[in-house]
C-alpha positions as CSV (number, residue, x, y, z in Angstrom):
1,X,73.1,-61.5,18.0
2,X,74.0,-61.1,14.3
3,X,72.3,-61.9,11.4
4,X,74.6,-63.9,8.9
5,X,73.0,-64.6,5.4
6,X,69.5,-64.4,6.8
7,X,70.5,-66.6,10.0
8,X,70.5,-65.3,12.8
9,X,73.2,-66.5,15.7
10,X,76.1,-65.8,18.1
11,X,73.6,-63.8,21.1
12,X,75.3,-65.5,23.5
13,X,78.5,-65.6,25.4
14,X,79.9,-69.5,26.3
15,X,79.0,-68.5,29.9
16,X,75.7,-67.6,28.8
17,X,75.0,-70.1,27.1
18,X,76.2,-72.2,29.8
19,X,73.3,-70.6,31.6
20,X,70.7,-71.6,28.7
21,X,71.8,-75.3,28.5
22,X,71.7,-75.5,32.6
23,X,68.0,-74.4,32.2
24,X,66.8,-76.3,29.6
25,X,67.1,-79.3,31.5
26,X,64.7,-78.4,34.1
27,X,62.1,-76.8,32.4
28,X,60.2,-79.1,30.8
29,X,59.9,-78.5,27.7
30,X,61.9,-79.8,24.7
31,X,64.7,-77.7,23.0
32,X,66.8,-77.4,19.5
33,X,70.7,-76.4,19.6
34,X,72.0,-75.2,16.3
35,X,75.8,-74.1,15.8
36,X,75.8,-72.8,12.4
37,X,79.2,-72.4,10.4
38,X,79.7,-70.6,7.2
39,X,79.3,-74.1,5.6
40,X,75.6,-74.7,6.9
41,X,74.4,-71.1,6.5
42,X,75.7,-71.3,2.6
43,X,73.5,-74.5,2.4
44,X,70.2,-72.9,4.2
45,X,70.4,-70.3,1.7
46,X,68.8,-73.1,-1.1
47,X,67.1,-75.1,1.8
48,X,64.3,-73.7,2.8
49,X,63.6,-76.4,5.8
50,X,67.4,-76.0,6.8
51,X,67.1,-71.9,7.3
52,X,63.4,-72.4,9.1
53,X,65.2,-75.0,11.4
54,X,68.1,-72.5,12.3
55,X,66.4,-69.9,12.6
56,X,63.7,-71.5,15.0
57,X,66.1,-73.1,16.8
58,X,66.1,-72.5,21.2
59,X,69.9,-71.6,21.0
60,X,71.9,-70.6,18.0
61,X,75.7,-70.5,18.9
62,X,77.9,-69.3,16.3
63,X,80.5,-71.9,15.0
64,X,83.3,-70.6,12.6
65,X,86.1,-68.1,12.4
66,X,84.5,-66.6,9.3
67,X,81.0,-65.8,10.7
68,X,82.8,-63.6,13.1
69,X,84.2,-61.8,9.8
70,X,81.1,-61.6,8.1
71,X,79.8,-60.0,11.5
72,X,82.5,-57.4,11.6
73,X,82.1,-56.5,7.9
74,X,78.6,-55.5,8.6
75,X,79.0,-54.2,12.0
76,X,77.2,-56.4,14.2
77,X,78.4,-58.2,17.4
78,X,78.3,-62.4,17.6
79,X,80.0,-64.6,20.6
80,X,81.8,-67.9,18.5
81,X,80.9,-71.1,20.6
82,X,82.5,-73.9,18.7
83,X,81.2,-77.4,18.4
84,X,84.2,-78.7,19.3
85,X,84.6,-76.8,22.6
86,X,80.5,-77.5,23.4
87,X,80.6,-81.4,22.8
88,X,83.4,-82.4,25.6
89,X,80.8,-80.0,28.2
90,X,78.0,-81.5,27.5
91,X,79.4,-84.8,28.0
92,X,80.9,-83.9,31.2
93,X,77.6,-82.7,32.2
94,X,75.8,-85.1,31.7
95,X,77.9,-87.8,33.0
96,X,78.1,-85.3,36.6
97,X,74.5,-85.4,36.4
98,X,73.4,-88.7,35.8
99,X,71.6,-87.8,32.4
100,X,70.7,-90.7,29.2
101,X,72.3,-89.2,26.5
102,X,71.4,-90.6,22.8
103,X,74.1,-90.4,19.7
104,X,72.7,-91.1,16.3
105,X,76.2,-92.0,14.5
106,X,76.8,-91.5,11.0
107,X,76.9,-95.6,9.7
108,X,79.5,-94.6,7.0
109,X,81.2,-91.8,9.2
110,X,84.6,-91.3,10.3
111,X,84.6,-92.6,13.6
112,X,82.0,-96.1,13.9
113,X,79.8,-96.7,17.1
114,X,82.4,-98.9,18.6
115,X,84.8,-96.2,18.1
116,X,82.7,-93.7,20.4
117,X,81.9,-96.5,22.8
118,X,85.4,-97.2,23.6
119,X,86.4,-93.7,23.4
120,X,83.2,-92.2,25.9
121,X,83.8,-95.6,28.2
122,X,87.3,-94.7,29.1
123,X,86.9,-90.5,29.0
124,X,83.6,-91.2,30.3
125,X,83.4,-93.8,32.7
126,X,80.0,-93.1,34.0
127,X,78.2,-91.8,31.5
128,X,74.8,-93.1,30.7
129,X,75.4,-93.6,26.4
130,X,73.3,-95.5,23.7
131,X,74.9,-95.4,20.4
132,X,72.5,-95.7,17.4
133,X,74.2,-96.2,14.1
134,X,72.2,-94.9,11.0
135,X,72.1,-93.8,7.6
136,X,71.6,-90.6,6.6
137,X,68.1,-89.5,6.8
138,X,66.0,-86.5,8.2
139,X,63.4,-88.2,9.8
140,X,63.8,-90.6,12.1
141,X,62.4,-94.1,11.3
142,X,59.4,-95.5,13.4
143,X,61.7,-98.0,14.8
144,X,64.1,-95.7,16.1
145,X,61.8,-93.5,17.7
146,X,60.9,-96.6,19.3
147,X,64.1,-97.6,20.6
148,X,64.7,-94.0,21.8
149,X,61.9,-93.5,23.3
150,X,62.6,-96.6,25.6
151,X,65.7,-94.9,26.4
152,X,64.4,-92.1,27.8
153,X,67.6,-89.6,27.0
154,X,67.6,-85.9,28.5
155,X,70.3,-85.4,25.7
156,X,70.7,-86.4,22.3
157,X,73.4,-85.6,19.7
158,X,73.1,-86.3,15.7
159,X,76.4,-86.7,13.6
160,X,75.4,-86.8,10.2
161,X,76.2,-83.4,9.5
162,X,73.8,-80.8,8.0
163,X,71.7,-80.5,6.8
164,X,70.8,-84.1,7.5
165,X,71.6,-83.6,11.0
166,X,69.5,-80.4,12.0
167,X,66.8,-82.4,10.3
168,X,66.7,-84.9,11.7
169,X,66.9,-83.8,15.5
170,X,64.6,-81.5,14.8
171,X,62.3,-84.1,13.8
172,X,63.0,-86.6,16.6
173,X,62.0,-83.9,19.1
174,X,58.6,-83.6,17.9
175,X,58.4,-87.3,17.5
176,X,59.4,-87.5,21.0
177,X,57.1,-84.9,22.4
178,X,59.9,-84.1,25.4
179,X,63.7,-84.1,24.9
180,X,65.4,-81.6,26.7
181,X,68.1,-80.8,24.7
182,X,68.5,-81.9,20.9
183,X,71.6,-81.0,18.8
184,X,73.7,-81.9,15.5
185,X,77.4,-81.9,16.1
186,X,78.9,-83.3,12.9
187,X,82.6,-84.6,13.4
188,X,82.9,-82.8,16.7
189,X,83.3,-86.5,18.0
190,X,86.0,-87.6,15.6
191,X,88.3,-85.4,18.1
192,X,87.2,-87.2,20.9
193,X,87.5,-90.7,19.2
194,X,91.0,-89.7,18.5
195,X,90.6,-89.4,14.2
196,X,91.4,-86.5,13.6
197,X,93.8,-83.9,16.0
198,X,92.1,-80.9,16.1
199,X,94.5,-77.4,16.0
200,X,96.2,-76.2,18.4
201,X,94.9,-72.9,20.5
202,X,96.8,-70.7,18.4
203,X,95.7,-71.7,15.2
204,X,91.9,-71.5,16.3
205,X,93.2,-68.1,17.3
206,X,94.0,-67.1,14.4
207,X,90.8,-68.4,12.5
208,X,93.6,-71.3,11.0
209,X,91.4,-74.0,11.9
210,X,90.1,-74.4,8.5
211,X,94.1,-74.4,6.9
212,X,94.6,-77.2,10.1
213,X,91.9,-79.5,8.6
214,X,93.0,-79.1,5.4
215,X,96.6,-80.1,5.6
216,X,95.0,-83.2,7.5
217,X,92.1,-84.1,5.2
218,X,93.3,-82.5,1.6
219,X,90.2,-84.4,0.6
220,X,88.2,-81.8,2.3
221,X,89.8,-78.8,-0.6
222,X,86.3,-78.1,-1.9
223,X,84.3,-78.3,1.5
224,X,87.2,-75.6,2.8
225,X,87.1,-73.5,-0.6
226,X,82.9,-73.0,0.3
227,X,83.3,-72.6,3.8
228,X,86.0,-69.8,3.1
229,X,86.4,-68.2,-0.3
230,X,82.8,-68.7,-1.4
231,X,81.2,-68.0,2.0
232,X,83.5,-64.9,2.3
233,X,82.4,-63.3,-1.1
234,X,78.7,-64.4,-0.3
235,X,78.9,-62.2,2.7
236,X,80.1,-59.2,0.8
237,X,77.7,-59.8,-1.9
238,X,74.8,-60.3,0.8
239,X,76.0,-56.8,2.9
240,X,77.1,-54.6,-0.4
241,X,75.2,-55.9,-3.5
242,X,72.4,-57.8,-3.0
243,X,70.6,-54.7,-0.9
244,X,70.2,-52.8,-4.4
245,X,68.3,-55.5,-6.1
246,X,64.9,-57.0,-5.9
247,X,64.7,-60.6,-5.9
248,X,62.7,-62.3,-8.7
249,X,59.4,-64.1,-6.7
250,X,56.5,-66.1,-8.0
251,X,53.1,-66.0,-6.2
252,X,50.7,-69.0,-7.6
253,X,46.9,-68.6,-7.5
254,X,45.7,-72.1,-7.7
255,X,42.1,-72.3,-7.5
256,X,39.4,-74.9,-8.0
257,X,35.4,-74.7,-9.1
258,X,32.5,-75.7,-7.6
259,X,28.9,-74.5,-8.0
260,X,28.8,-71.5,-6.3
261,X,31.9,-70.4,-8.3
262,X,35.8,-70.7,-7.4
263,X,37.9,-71.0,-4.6
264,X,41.1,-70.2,-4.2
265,X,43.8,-71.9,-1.6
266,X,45.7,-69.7,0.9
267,X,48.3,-70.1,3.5
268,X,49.1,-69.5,7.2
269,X,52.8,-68.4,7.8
270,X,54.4,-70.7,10.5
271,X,54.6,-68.6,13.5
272,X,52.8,-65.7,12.5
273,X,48.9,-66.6,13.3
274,X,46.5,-64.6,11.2
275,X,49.2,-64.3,8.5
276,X,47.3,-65.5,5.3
277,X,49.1,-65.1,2.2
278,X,49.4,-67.1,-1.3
279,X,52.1,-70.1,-1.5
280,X,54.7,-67.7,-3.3
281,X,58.7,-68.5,-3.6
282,X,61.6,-67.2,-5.0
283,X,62.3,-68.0,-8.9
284,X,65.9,-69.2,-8.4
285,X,67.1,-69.1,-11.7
286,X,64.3,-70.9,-13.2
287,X,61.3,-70.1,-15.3
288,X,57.9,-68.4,-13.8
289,X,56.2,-71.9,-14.9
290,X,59.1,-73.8,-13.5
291,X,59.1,-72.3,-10.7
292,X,55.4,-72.0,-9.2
293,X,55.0,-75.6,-9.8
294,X,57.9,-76.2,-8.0
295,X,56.6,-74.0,-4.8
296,X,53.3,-75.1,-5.2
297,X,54.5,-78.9,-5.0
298,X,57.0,-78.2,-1.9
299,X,54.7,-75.7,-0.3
300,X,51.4,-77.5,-0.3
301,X,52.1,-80.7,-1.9
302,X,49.7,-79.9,-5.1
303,X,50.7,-81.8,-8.1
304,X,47.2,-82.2,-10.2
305,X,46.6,-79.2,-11.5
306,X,46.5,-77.3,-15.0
307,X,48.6,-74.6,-15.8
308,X,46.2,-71.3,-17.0
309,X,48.6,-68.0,-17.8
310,X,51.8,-66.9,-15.9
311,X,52.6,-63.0,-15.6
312,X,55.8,-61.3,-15.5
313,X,56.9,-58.3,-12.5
314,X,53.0,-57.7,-11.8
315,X,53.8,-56.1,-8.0
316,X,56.9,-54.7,-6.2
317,X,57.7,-54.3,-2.7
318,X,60.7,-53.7,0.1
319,X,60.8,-55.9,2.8
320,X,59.9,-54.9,6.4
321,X,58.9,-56.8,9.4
322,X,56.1,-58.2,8.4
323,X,57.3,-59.0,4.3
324,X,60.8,-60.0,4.9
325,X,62.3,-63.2,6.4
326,X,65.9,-61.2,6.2
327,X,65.8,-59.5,9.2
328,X,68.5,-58.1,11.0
329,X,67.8,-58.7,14.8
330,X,69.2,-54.9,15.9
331,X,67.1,-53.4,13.3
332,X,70.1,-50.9,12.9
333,X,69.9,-51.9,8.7
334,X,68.6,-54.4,6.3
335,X,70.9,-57.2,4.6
336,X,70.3,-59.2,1.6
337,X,67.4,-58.5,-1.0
338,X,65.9,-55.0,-0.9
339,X,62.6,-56.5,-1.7
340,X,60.8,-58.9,-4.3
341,X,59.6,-58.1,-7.7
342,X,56.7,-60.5,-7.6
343,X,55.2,-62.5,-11.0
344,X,51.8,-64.6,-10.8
345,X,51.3,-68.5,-11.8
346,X,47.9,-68.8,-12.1
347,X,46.9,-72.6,-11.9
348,X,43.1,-74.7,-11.9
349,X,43.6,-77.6,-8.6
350,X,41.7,-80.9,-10.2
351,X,42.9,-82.8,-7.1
352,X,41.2,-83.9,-3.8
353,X,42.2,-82.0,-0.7
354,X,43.9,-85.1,0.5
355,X,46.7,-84.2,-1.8
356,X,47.1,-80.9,0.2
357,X,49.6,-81.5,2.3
358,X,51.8,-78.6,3.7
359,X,55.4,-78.4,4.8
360,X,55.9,-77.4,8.3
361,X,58.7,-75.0,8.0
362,X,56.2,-72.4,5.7
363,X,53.1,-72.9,6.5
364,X,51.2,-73.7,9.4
365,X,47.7,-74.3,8.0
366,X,45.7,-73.6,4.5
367,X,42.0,-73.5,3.9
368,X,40.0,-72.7,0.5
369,X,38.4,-69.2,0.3
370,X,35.7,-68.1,-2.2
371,X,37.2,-65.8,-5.2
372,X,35.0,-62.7,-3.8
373,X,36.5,-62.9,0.0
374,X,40.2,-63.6,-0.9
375,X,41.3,-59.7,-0.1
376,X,39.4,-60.0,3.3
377,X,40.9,-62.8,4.2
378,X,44.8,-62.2,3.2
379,X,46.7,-60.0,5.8
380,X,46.8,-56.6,5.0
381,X,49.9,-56.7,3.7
382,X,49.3,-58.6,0.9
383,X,46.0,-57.6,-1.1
384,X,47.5,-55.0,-2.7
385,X,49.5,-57.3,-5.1
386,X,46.2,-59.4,-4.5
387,X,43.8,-57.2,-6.0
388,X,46.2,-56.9,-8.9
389,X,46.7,-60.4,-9.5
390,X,42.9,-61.1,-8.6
391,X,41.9,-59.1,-11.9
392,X,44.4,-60.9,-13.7
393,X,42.5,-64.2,-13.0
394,X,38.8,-62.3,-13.6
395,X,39.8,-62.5,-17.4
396,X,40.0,-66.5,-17.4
């Protein structure tokens, strides 16, 4: 496994993963296929749902010549499993094995619902399909989850590309409580539909794939230029630069009163039980102000509140295991950010808790704690920069 940009993918082999697929249909429990390419990965780097999603996801199979460069740049192994070759398998599979399979189609996409009905009737003869056509959303509508859920699919396939796509699957498999396999394959089916000829062997050989598309979809010049030039010098700024620096980080203390005093509101990091913490979040380019609110508001959907100081580069500190989401699976070194230099936003919550309402892909629960039992109750690793920030808020 390699970790590209934060995103970890490639562990396994096509016959391995194979394996993976095989199982996952007779397990019982539901699963999430991601095949990141350097397009997606640039994308989860400013969405934070997008990077939870990949990163959570059952099986992670690298898609895209230049993920295999940016894992040779930092000397790290990845196995490339293409959308492209998966798609046409999984079909196959299905259709030997008598599974449902469920496509949500892109309404406005390249190739239309009748276009993969004809196409999957005469490649497919037998296969069990239902077509959905849809717009672009990432959560599926109560209605379609109705439809689907009638349908019963063991294997279902979203095409609106990502990040809507990963969303969006990701989403119907909770709505669904069991799919076996869920996955977002973009335009893998406009090869099987017949519009567009994908490259020849030698040219995917060669990592030409992307010079292939280009000649056939000029159109495409800026999505190529990202997935290539940008994502290339990302990489080297990610593996050479980036591990110097600290990145700027806001942590917001919003607290409320009541007669016994105040309260502040802490977080539980998704997957990490027992991991209590302040809603904090990177200052991307924007103002300390700016950007608390803006964590604050997609972190834990607080919007009432009034703004009481901000503080500049109060606490530093280098990620590690438990402080980093960076981390390179191998543990051989550390990409990315060599740590965060962390300001405060300190904020009064004149809400209801009813307006509390955290996103899934940070958080996994939040409760109020009294002013004098906020160092107890944070993990360890974070009431040092608490006790710092907690004076801070004593002279307010």
């Amino acid at each position: 496994m390699a970790n590209i940009l934060g995103v970890n993918t490639g562990e396994k082999t096509w016959s391995e993963a194979i394996s993976a697929i095989s199982s996952f249909y007779i397990d019982g429990q539901s699963h999430l296929l991601v095949t990141p390419n350097p397009e997606i990965i640039l994308k989860a780097l400013h969405d934070e749902e997008l990077f939870y999603t990949l990163n959570s996801a059952d099986l992670s199979l690298a898609d895209g010549f230049g993920l295999k460069v940016a894992a040779m740049l930092s000397g790290q192994k990845i196995h490339r499993v293409t959308g492209a070759d998966l798609l046409p398998y999984l079909l196959h599979e299905a259709e030997s094995n008598n599974r449902k399979v469920l496509i949500i189609n892109r309404r406005d996409g390249l190739s239309s619902a009748d276009d993969i009905h004809q196409s999957l009737s005469q490649q497919y003869p037998q296969l069990q399909v239902k077509v959905i056509d849809s717009d672009r959303i990432e959560t599926p509508s109560d209605e379609q989850v109705r439809i689907i859920k009638d349908f019963q699919p063991m294997l279902a396939i979203c095409l609106f590309g990502s990040p809507y796509q990963e969303k969006y699957i990701n989403n119907l498999k909770i709505a669904l409580g069991h799919l076996p396999i869920a996955t977002g394959l973009g335009g893998a089916f406009d090869f099987i539909t017949g519009k567009i000829k994908r490259a020849s062997p030698v040219w995917r050989k060669l990592g030409l794939e992307w010079l292939w598309r280009l000649i056939q979809q000029p159109s495409r010049w800026r999505r190529i230029w990202r997935a290539t030039v940008v994502f290339t010098f990302r990489a080297i700024q990610w593996l050479y630069i980036m591990p110097n620096f600290y990145r700027p980080n806001v942590a917001v203390i919003m607290f409320r009163k009541n007669s016994k005093g105040r309260e502040i509101l802490i977080v539980e990091r998704q997957g990490e039980a027992g991991h209590w913490q302040l809603p904090q979040g990177g200052l991307d380019g924007l103002s300390i102000l700016d950007s608390g609110l803006k964590e604050l508001r997609e972190e834990t959907g607080a919007t009432s509140v009034s703004v009481v100081d901000t503080y500049k580069d109060l606490f530093k500190y280098e990620f590690d295991k438990e402080l980093g989401k960076y981390s390179n699976p191998n543990n051989k070194r550390h990409f990315g950010y060599k740590g965060q230099k962390q300001s405060l936003l300190i904020v009064e919550f004149l809400g209801n808790d009813d307006e509390i309402k955290i996103n899934h892909w940070d958080h996994q629960a939040w409760r109020w704690v009294p002013e004098t039992k906020l160092i107890k109750s944070l993990h360890s690793c974070r009431r040092e920069a608490a006790k710092i920030y907690l004076n801070k808020l004593a002279t307010k």
